[in-house]
C-alpha positions as CSV (number, residue, x, y, z in Angstrom):
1,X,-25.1,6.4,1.1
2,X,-21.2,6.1,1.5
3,X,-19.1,8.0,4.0
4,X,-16.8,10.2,3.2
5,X,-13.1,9.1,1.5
6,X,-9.1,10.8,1.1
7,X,-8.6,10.7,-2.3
8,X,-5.5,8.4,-3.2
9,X,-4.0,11.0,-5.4
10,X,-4.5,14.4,-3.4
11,X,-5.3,12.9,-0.1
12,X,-8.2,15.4,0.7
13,X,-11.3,14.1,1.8
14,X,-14.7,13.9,-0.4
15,X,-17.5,12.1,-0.5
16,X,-18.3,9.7,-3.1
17,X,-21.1,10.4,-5.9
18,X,-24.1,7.4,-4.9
19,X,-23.7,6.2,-8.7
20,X,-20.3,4.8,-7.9
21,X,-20.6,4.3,-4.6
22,X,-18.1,2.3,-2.9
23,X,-16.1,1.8,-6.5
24,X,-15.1,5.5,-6.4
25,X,-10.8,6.2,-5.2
26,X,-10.8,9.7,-6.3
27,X,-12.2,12.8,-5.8
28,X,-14.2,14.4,-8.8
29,X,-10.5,17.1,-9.1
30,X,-9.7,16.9,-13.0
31,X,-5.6,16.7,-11.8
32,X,-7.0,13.6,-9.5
33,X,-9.2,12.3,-12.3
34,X,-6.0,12.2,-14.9
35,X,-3.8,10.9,-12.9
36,X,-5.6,7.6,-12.1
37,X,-6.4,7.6,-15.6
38,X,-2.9,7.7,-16.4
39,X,-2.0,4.9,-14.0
40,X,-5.2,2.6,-15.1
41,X,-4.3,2.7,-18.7
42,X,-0.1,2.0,-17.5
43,X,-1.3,-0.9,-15.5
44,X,-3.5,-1.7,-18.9
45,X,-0.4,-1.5,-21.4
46,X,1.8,-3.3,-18.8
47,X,-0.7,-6.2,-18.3
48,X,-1.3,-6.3,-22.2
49,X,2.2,-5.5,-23.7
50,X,1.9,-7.2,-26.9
51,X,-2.1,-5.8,-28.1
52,X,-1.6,-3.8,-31.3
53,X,1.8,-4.9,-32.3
54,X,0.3,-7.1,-35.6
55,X,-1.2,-3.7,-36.5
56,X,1.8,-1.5,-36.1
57,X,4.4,-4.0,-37.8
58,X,1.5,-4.2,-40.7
59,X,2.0,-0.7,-41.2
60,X,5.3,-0.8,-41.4
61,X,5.7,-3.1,-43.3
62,X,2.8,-2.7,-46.1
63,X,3.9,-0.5,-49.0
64,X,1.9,3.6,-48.4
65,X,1.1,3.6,-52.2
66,X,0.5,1.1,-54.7
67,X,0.1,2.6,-58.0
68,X,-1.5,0.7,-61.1
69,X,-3.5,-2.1,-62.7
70,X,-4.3,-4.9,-59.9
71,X,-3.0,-7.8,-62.4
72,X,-0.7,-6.2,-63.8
73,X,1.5,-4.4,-61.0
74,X,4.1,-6.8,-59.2
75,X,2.5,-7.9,-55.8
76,X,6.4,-8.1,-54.1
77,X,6.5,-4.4,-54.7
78,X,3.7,-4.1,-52.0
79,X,5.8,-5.0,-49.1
80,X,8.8,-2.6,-47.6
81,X,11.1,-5.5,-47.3
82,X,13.6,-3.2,-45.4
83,X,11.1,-3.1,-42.2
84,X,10.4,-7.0,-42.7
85,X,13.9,-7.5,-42.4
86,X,14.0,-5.3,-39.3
87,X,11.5,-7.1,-38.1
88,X,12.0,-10.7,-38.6
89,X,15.7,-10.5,-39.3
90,X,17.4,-11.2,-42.7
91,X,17.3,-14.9,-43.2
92,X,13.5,-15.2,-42.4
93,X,12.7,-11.9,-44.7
94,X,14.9,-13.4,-47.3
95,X,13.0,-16.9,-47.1
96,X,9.7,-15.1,-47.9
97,X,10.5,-12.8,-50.2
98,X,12.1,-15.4,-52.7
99,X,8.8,-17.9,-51.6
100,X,6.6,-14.8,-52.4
101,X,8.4,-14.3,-55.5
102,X,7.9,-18.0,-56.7
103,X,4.2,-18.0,-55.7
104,X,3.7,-14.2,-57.7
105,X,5.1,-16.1,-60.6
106,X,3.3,-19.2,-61.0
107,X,0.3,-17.5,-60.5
108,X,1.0,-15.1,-63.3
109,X,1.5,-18.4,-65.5
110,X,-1.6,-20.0,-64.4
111,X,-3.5,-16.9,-65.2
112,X,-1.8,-16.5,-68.5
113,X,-2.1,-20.2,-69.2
114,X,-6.2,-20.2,-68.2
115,X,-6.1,-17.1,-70.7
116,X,-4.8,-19.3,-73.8
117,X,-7.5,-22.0,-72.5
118,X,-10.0,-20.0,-72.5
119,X,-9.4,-18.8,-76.1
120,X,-8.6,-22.2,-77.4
121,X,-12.0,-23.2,-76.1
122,X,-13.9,-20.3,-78.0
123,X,-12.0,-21.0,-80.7
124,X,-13.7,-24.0,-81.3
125,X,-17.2,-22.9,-80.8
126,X,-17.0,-20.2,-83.1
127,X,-17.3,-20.6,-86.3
128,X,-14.7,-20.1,-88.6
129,X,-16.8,-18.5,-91.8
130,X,-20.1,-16.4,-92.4
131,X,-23.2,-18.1,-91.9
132,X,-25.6,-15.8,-94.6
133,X,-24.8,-13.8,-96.9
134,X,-25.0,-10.2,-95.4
135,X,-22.2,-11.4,-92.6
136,X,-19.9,-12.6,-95.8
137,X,-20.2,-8.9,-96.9
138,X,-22.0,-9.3,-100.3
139,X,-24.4,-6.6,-101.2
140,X,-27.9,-6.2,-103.1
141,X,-27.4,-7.6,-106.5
């Protein structure tokens, strides 16, 4: 069993529960209780001050809404290129915006180029007339 304690926030004397033991700096007071909360989770935030900043500036910086067909709505039109700018400054927004811009549009011309592939190639396996007589649209005699 462990002898009695002060508290370090109140200063009053009480005597730790056995489960914590010798672990325990505050007395079981809610007031007591939050404040060394309060000052673990400062000494947290000020050992750690960079945790959750990639998540904040990606909310920023996505776009709340995007509204249409997923190949046919302009990917740049995701991004809110006024917080990337904050956030990166102008020249470095600018450089990825254009570079995003030339990679949205060749990949709408290779998509659009695979489509006209792809239809040449059936093209040539189907064939070009009626096989029988009932696909050529003649009737019963």
């Amino acid at each position: 069993m462990t002898c009695k304690r002060p508290c370090r926030e109140c200063g009053k004397w009480f005597q730790p529960t056995p489960r914590a033991g010798q672990r325990q700096r505050t007395c079981g007071r809610e007031e007591c209780q939050r404040a060394r909360h309060q000052r673990a989770c400062a000494d947290w935030r000020a050992r750690h001050p960079d945790y959750d900043v990639e998540r904040r500036l990606r909310e920023r910086v996505r776009a709340k809404e995007v509204v249409g067909e997923p190949l046919q709505r302009d990917p740049m039109a995701e991004v809110v290129w006024g917080a990337a700018r904050d956030a990166v400054g102008v020249e470095v927004a600018v450089i990825v915006e254009e570079t995003g811009k030339v990679l949205a549009g060749w990949a709408r011309d290779a998509v659009h180029a695979k489509a006209s592939e792809i239809m040449r190639q059936i093209g040539k396996v189907l064939p070009d007339r009626a096989q029988d007589a009932i696909a050529a649209g003649a009737g019963p005699p």
